[in-house]
N, C-alpha and C positions, 0 to 999 in steps of 0.2 A: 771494452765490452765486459760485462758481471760475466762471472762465472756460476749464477745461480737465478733461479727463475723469481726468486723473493730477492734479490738484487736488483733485479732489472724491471721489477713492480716498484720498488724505492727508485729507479733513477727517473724514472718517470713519470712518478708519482710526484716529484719534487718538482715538475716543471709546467703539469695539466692538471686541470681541476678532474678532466672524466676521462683520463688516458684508457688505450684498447689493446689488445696483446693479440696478436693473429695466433692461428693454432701452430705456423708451419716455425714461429719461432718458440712459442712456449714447449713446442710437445719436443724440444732437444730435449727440456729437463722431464725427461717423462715421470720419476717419481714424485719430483717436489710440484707435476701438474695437478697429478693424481692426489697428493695429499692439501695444496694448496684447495680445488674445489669441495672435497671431500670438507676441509674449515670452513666454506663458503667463504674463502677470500677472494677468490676469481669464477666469476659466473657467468655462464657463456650467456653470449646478444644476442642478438636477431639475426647476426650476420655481414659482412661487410657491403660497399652498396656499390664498390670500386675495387681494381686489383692492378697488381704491376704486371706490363705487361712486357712483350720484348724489348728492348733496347728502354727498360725503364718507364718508358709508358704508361699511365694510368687508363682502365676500360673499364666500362660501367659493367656491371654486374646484370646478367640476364638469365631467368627461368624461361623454358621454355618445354615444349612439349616431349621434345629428344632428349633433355637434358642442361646442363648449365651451360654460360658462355660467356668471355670478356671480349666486347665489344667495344668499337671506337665510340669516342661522342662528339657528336657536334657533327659535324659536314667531312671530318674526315675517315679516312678509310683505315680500317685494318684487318686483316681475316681472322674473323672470330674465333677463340681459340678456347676449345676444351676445360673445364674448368671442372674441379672436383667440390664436395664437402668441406673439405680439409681442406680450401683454396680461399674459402671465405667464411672458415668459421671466427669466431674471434669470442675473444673474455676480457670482460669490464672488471674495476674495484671495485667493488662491496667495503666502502669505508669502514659503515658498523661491525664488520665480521672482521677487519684488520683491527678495530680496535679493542676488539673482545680478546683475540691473541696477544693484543700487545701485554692484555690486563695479566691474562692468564701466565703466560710465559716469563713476562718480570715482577711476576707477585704485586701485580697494582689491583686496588683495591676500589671496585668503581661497577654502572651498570648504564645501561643505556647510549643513546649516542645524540649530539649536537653538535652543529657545527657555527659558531658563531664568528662568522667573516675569516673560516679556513682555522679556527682556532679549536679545536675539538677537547674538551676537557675529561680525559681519562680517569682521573680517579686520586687516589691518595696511598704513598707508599710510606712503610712504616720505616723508621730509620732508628738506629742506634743512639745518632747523635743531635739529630737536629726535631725529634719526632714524628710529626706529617707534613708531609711532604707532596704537595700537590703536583700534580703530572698534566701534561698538554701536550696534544699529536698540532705540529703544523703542517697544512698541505694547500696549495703548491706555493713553492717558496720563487718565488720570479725573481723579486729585487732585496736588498738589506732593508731600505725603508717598509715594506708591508709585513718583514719577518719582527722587525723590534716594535712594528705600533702591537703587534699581536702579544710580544714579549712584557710590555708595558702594561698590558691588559690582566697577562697570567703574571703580575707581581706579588708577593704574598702579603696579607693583611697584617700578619705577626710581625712584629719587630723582630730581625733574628732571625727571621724565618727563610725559606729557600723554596725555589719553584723550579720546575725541569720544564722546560718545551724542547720535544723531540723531533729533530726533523730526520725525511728520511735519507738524506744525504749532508755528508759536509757544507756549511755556511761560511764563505769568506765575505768576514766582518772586519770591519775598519777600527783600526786603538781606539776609537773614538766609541765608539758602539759597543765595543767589549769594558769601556769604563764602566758606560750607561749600563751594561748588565749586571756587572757585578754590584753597583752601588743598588741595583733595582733588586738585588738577591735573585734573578733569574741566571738557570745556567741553561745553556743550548745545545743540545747531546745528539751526535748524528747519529741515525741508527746504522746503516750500513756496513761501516765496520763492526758491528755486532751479531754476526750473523753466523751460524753456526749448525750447519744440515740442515738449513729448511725454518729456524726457529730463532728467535730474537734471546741470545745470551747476553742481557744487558744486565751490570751489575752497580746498578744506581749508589750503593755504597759505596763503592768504589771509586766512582767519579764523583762523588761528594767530598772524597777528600778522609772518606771515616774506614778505621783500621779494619781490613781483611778479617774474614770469621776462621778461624781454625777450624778444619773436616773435621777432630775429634773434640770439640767442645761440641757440650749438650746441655741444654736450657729450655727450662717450662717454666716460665716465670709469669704469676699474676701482675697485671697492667689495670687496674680497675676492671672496665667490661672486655676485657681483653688479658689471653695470654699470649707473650712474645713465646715464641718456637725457634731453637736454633737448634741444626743438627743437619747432618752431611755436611757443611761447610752454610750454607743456606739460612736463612732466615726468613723467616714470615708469622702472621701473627692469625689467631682464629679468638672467638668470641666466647667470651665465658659460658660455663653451663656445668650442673652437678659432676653430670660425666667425663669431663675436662681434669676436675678437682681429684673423683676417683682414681683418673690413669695418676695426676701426679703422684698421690697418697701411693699408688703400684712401685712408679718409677724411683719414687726416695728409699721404698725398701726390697729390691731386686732378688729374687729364687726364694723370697716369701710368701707362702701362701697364707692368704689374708681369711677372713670371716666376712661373707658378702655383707650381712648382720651387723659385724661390728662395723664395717666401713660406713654403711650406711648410716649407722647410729651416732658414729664419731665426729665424721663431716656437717651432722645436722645438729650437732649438740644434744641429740636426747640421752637417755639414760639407758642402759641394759634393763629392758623391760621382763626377764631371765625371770628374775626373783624379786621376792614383794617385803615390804619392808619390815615384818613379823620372824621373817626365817633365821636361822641360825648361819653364822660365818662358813661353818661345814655344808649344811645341805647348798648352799649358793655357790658352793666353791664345787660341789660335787652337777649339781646342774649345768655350769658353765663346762666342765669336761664333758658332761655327755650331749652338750650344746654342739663342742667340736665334732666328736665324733660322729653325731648324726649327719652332720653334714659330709665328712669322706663317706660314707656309707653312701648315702644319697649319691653324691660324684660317681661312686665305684660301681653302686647298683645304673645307670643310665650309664656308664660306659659300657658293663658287661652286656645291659641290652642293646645297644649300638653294636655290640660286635658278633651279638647273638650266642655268646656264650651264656648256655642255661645254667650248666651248673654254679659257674661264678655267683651268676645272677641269684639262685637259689642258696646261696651262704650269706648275702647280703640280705635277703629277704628274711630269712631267720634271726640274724641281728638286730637287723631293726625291730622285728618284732621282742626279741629281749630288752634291746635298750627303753624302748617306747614302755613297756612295764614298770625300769627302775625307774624312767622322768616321770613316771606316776605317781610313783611310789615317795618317790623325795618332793613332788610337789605338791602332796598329801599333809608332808610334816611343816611344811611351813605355809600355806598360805594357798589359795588358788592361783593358778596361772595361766598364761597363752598356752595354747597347742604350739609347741616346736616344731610343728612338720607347718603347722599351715605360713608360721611365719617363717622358717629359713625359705622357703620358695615366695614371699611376697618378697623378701630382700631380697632373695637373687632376679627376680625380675624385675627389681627397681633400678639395680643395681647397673644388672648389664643390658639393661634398657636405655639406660644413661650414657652407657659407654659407646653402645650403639649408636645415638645419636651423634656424640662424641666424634667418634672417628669418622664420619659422615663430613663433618664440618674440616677435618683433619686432613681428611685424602684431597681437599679443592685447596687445602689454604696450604699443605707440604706433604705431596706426593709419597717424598723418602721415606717421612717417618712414617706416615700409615703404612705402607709396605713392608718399615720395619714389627711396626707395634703390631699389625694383621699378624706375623709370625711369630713373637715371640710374647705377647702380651694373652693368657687364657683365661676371662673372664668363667663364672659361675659361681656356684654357693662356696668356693673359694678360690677366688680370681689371685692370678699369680703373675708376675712377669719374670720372663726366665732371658735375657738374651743372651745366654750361651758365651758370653765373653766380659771383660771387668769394661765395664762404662761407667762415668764418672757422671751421671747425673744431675746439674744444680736445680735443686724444684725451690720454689721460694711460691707458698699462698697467700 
């Protein structure tokens, strides 16, 4: 007997195409019920339409005006016996909503659901060594012959290449059958043994054969339309976008506060549109300082009002209005220019617009690091990552 209610959904899920879970066995596991329905992995029926009765008995299921009842069938007799809610409530698998967990919980990358003759094709995991890596749920696994025609079907089209079909319990396959897989680049992974409070800790690299990730290695590396992610020990990959490029530009220069302005400028290739091309080596070089500082200024004044300290607020509001004079003044002697105030706030909301988006894509594709970067990465008109400790970051764009 499993010792867990996502156990004993894999053990007989591997034997019934529409297996049922009575409530009076699932509700032993009363949290992993609770959180199982709550995924929509287990959704209560209609009801059972039969019950065990004494001495093992089966009795049809009756409504009645007094109340419920199991009742003999057929011509025999038994005395109808008291029957509760909880005596015939029951919950079916919701295949689709197992397979969204499965995506989720082992970083497989996929949407929707079909089932083509029990063969369910999940999605594509990113791999270190062999690339992608195609995935497949089989369900119910009856005999060897209907697991390897399904196996035969998920073979991979790449030379080299490798296919997972998961079942949810161990497959005893014959030497003969495990030749046929391997030569077919298919491997056959039971879930069961991977189970872990409630959730599928299945670690596909692992069973691939490709070397363990060290906890303290940390990696953002461009993949063409994809950066690879490695961090907490973990890997997983998210899709390129400006804001992607931004955090790495953060993460290669760590308790640097950057210029939202120049990040933006530098990533896209343009030019410091500061100074125009008449001015003097000095007034450009004296511009670019008072570039910086309007920006803390800016920072220090929207903190002080965040904290509702006026008088703060009121020493910031005075500098800036000096400083705003001198980028007048120097941009008087060379040349006309942009307003500085209206562009460090279009940078900064381009900026951390982007990262925005960014870590959206972040938190579904590696929980950890957005958890980490949420705290220690502060985006604005000069976004900074601080995390508080030496990380050895490899950013590669």
């Amino acid at each position: 007997m499993t010792d867990t209610l996502l156990g004993l959904v894999l053990e007989r899920l591997d034997l019934l195409e529409a297996p049922v879970y009575s409530h009076r066995e699932a509700s032993a596991f009363p949290a992993e019920l609770e959180r199982l329905r709550r995924e929509g992995v287990l959704v209560e029926g209609a009801g059972a339409s039969e019950v065990r009765g004494p001495g093992g008995t089966y009795l049809e299921v009756r409504r009645t005006a007094v109340g419920l009842y199991g009742v003999a069938a057929g011509d025999s007799y038994v005395k109808p016996v008291p029957l509760s809610e909880d005596d015939v409530r029951e919950y079916e698998v919701s295949l689709p909503k197992l397979a969204e967990k499965l995506r989720r919980e082992c970083g497989i990358s996929g949407a929707g659901f079909c089932s083509d003759g029990g063969l369910v094709a999940l999605g594509q995991k990113e791999t270190g060594g062999f690339g992608l890596v195609q995935v497949y749920l089989s369900v119910p696994n009856i005999d060897e012959d209907a697991l390897l025609s399904r196996c035969r079907r998920a073979r991979p089209k790449a030379e080299g290449g490798k296919a997972v079909v998961l079942v949810p319990r161990g497959a005893a396959l014959s030497p003969e059958v495990r030749d046929e897989l391997e030569s077919l680049g298919v491997m056959v992974v039971p879930l069961q043994p991977h189970l872990a409070d409630g959730a599928f800790a299945l670690r596909l690299d692992a069973l691939l054969g490709l070397p363990a990730i060290d906890k303290d290695t940390c990696i953002l590396q461009r993949q063409g339309k994809k950066w690879r992610i490695v961090f907490d020990g973990k890997e997983s990959y998210v899709d390129h976008s400006n804001g992607v490029r931004y955090i790495a530009e953060l993460l290669r220069q760590p308790d640097k506060a950057l210029s939202a302005a120049d990040l933006r400028d530098a990533l896209s290739g343009r030019q410091k549109h500061w100074t125009s091309p008449g001015m003097k080596e000095s007034d450009k070089k004296a511009l670019l300082d008072y570039r910086r500082r309007y920006e803390e200024i800016i920072e220090g004044l929207e903190e002080a009002r965040r904290n509702n300290d006026i008088g703060r607020a009121q020493l910031f509001e005075e500098e800036k209005s000096r400083l705003t004079v001198e980028i007048k003044t120097t941009q008087g002697l060379g040349g006309r220019g942009r307003k500085l105030g209206d562009d460090v706030k279009r940078a900064r909301t381009t900026v951390c617009n982007a990262i925005d988006r960014a870590m959206s894509g972040i938190e579904k594709a590696h929980p950890a690091l957005w958890a980490h970067l949420k705290s220690c990465l502060h985006p604005g008109a000069t976004p900074i990552y601080q995390p508080g400790r030496a990380m050895a970051w490899a950013v590669s764009t």
